[in-house]
C-alpha positions in Angstrom: -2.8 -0.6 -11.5 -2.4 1.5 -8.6 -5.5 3.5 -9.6 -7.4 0.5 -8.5 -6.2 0.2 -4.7 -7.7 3.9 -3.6 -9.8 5.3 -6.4 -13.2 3.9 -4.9 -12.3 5.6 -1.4 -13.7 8.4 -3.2 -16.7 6.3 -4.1 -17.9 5.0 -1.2 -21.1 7.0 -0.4 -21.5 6.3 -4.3 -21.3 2.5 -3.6 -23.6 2.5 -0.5 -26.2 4.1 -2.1 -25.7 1.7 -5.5 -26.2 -1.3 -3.1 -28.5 0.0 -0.6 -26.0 -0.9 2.0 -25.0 1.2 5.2 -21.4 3.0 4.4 -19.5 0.6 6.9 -20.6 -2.4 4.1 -19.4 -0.4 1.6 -15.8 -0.2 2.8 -15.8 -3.9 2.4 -14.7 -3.0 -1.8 -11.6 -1.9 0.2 -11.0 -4.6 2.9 -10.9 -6.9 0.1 -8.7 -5.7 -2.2 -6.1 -5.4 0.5 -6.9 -9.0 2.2 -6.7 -10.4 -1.6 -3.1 -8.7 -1.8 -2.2 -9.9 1.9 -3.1 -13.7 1.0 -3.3 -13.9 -2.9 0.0 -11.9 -2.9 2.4 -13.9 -1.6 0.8 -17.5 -2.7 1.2 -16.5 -6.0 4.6 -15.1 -5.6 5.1 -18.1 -4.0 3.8 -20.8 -6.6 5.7 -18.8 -9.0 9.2 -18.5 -7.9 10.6 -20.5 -10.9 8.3 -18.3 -13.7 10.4 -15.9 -16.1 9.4 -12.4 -14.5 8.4 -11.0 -17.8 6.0 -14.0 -18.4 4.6 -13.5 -14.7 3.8 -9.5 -15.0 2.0 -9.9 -18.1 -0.6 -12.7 -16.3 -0.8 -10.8 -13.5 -1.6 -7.8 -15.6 -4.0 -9.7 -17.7 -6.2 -11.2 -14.8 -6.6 -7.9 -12.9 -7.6 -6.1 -15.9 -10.4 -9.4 -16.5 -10.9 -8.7 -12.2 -11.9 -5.1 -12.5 -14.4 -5.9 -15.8 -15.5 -8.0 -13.2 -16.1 -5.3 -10.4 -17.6 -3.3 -13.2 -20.3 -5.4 -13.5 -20.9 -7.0 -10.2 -24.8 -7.4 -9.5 -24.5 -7.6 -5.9 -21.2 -6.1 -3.2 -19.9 -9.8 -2.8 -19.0 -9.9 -6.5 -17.5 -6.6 -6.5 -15.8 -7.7 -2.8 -14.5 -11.2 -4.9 -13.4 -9.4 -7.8 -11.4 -6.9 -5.8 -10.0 -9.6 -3.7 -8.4 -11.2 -7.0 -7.4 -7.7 -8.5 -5.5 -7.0 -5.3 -3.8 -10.6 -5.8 -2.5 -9.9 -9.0 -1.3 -6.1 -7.7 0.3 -7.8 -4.3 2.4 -10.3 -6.5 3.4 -7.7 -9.2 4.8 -5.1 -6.8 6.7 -7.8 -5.4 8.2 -8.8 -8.8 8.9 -5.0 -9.5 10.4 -3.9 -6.6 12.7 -7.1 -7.1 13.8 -6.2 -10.4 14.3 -2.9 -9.3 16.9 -3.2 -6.6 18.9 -5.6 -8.9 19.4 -3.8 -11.2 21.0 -1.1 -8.6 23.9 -0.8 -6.2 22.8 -2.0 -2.4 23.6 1.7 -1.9 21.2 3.6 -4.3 18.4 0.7 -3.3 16.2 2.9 -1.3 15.5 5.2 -4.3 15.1 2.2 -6.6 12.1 1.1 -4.4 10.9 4.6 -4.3 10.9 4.7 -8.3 8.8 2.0 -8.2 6.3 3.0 -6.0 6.4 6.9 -7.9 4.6 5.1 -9.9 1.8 3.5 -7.8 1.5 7.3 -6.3 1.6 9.0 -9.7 -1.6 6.6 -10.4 -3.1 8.4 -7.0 -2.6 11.9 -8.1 -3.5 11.3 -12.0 -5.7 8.1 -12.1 -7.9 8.6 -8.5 -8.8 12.1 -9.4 -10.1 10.8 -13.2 -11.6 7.8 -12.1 -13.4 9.6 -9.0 -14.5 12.9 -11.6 -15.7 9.9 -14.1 -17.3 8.2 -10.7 -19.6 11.6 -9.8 -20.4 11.9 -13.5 -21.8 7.9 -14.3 -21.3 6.2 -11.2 -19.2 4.2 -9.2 -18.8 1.6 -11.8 -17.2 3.7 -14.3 -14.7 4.0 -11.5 -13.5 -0.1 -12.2 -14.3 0.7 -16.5 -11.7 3.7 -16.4 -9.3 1.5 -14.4 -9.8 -1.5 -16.7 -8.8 1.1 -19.7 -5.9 1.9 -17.9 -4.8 -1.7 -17.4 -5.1 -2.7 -21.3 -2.5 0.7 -21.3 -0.2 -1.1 -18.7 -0.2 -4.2 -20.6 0.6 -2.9 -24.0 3.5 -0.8 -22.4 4.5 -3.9 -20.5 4.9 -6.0 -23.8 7.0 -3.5 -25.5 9.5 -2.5 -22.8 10.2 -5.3 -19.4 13.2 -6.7 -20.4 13.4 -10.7 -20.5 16.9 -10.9 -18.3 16.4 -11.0 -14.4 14.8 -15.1 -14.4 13.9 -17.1 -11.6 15.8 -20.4 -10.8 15.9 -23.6 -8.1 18.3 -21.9 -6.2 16.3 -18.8 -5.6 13.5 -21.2 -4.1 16.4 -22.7 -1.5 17.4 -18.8 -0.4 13.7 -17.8 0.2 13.3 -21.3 2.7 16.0 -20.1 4.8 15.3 -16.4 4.9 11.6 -17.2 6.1 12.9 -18.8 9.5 14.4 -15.3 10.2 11.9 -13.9 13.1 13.0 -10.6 12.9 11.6 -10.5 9.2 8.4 -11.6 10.2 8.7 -8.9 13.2 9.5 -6.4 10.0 6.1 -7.2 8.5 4.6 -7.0 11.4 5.9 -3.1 12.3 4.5 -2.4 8.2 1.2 -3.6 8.9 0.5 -2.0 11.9 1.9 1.6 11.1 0.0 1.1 8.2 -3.4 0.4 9.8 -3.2 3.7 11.4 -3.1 5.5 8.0 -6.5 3.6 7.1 -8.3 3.0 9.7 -9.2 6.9 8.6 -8.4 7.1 5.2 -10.3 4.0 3.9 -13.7 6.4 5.1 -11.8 9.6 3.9 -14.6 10.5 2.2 -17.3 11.0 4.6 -14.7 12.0 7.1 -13.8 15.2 5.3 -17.9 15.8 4.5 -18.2 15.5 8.4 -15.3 16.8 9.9 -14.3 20.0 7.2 -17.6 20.5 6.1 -16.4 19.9 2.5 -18.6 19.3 -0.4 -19.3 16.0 -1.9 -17.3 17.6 -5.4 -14.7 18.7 -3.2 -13.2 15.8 -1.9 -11.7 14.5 -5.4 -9.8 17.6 -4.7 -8.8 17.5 -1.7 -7.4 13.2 -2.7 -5.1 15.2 -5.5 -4.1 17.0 -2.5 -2.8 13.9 -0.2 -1.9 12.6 -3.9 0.8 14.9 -4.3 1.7 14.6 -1.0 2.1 11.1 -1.5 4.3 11.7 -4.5 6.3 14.0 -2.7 6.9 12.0 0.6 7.6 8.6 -1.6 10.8 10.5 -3.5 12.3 12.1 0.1 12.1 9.1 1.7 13.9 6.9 -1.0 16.2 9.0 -0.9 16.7 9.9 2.9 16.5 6.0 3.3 19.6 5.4 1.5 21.5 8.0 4.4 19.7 6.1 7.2 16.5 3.5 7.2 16.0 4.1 11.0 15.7 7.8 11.3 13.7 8.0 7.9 11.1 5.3 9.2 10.5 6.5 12.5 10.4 10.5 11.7 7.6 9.2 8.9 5.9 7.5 11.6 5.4 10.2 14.0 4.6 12.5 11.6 1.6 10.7 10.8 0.6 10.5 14.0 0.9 14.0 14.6 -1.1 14.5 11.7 -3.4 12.4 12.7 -4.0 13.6 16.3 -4.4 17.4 14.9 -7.4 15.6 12.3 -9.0 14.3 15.6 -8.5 17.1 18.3 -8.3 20.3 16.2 -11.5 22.3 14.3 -10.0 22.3 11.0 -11.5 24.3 8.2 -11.0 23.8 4.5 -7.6 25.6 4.4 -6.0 23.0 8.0 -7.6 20.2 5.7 -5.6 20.9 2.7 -2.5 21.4 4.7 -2.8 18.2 7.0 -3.6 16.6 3.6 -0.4 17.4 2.3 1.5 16.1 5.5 -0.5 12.9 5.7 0.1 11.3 2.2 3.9 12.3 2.6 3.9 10.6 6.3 1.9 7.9 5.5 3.7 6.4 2.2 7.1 7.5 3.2 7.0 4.9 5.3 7.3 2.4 2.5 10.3 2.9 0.6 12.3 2.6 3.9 10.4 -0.1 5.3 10.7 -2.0 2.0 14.7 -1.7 2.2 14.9 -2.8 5.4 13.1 -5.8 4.9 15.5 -6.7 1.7 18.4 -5.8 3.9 16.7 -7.9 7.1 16.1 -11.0 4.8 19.8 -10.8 2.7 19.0 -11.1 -1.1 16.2 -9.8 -3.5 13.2 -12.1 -4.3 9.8 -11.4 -5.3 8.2 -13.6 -2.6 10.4 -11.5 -0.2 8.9 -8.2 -1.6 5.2 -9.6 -2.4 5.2 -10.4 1.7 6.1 -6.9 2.0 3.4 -6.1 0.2 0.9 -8.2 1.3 1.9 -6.4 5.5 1.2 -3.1 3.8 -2.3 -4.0 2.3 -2.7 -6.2 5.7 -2.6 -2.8 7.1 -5.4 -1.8 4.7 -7.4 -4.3 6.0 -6.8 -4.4 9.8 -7.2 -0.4 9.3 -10.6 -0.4 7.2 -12.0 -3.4 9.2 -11.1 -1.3 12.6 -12.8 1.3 11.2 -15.7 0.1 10.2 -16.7 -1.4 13.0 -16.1 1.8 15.2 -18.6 3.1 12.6 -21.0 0.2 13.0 -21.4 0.9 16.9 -22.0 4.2 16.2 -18.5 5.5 16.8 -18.0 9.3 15.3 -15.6 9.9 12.6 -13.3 11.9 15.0 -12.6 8.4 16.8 -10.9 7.3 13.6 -7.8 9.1 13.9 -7.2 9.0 17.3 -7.5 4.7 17.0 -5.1 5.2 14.2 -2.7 6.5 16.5 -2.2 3.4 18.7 -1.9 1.4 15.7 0.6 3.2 14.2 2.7 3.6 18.0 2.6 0.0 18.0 4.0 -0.2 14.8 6.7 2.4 15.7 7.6 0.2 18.6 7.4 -3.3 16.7 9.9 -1.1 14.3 12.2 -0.1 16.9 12.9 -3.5 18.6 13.4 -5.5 14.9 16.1 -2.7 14.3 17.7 -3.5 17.7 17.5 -6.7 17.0 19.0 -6.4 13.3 22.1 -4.1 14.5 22.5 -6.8 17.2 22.8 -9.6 14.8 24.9 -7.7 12.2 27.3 -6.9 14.6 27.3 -10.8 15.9 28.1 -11.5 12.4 30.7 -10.0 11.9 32.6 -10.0 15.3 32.5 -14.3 14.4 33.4 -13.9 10.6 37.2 -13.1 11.6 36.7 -15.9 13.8 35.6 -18.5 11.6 38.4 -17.7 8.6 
């Protein structure tokens, strides 16, 4: 499923041309798949606290594989942008019921790594499924792009059937926990400090593809490449931080943050030739997504218990970031910004985020300690 959030970032030039629309237009396949995640993801998970989590992955899984078929054949970019709206629906609420089962089923102390697991997989489907579906996309099109991804969904939901396990079900008092956690402001700071860090990743790497084609001089073949590249820097970056964020969330979160925007101010500001590309490649995905594992903990360890519509709002602030970065974007394209502005815009996004991320922690530690100064108190 994961092979459907970045595989047509590869595509995009592909798309334009399919369409006849300007390259700005086409990042619009992107902007709405994370909006549909950002919204869809969370009502669903919401509507849906009661459902048996078994029962709940196999719909989700069902109607993105019927969203993509949908993309596949879209006649015109607002079907393909409403079809990738729903399919990022169905992959916002899913996470969300993943990540949830994961962290049960694991001690609050090996959590971080749990999340990470998950999310190996979503990155696994970036080094594997991107690079297939964008060699498939430069042989037939961008449209074989969504058929490859629908293939691999049937694959998902067939594996899904044999192996999720029935135990972990919702119940009413689930449904009373989530109502009190949401009036915690410091949560909503949380998802605030993941969307913007976020947006500074894609404000740059939703156009990734014409950016390396302007900016590295690499060839249109090349860049499925260089995405196995930031791919396996992805994978690598995921598994350190999951297990860094277990020893401390803090010091994980913001050493992933200003990495990436060291990266991302070398992009900008340095000539970089093939060889600099693949390096700050490397450096990127690992900054960018090991981000999430620790952000994810923190915002189970900010709200107080484990809940799918606590993990799909997670979820949802990451691919908000998507959209706030890919919207930000394209309209520095649209007034005729250069691609080197992309970066450097990323950079204030992701500071913000950084400081959003430092005053909720502040503000956690404050509370804790509150806590449990008035617990002795109250017994």
């Amino acid at each position: 499923m994961g092979t459907a959030e970045f595989a047509p970032n590869g595509q995009l030039l592909s798309v334009s041309h399919g369409f006849d629309i300007p390259v700005a237009d086409a990042g619009l396949i992107t902007t709405g798949f994370a909006l549909g995640a950002t919204v869809g993801g969370p009502l669903i998970a919401a509507a849906t606290l009661r459902m048996r989590h078994k029962s709940l992955a196999l719909g989700l899984v069902s109607v993105f594989l019927i969203a993509n078929v949908v993309t596949a054949l879209a006649p015109e970019l607002s079907t393909a942008v409403i079809s990738r709206a729903v399919a990022g629906a169905m992959l916002g609420t899913f996470m969300g019921v993943a990540v949830t089962i994961a962290s049960d089923l694991v001690p609050v102390a090996r959590r971080g790594r749990a999340i990470a697991l998950v999310f190996s997989g979503l990155t696994i489907s970036n080094v594997l499924g991107v690079v297939a579906g964008n060699l498939a996309g430069n042989a037939w099109g961008w449209r074989s792009v969504f058929w490859f991804v629908t293939i691999l969904a049937v694959i998902a939901l067939v594996g899904l059937i044999a192996v999720l396990p029935r135990h972990h079900e919702s119940g009413r008092t689930e449904t009373i926990s989530v109502r009190t956690v949401l009036v915690k402001g410091r949560l909503w700071l949380t998802y605030a400090a993941m969307a913007l860090a976020y947006s500074g990743l894609f404000t740059m790497f939703t156009y990734i593809e014409p950016f390396l084609e302007d900016r590295a001089g690499a060839a249109p073949d090349a860049v499925v490449w260089l995405l196995l590249v930031f791919g396996i820097g992805v994978v690598v970056g995921t598994h350190c931080a999951g297990v860094l964020a277990d020893r401390s969330i803090l010091v994980t979160t913001a050493g992933a943050m200003v990495m990436l925007m060291a990266t991302l101010a070398l992009f900008s500001l340095v000539e970089i030739d093939i060889v600099a590309t693949v390096a700050l490649l490397l450096v990127l995905g690992a900054a960018g997504y090991g981000m999430v594992p620790p952000l994810q903990s923190f915002a189970v360890e900010v709200a107080g218990l484990t809940s799918p519509f606590v993990s799909a709002l997670a979820a949802a602030s990451f691919m908000a970031g998507v959209s706030l970065g890919s919207a930000v974007g394209g309209e520095i394209l649209r007034q005729g910004g250069g691609y080197e502005i992309l970066p450097l815009v990323g950079i204030g996004l992701a500071l913000l985020g950084l400081t959003v991320f430092l005053i909720v922690t502040a503000m956690h530690r404050r509370a804790a300690r509150a806590h449990t100064t008035s617990t002795p108190a109250a017994a």
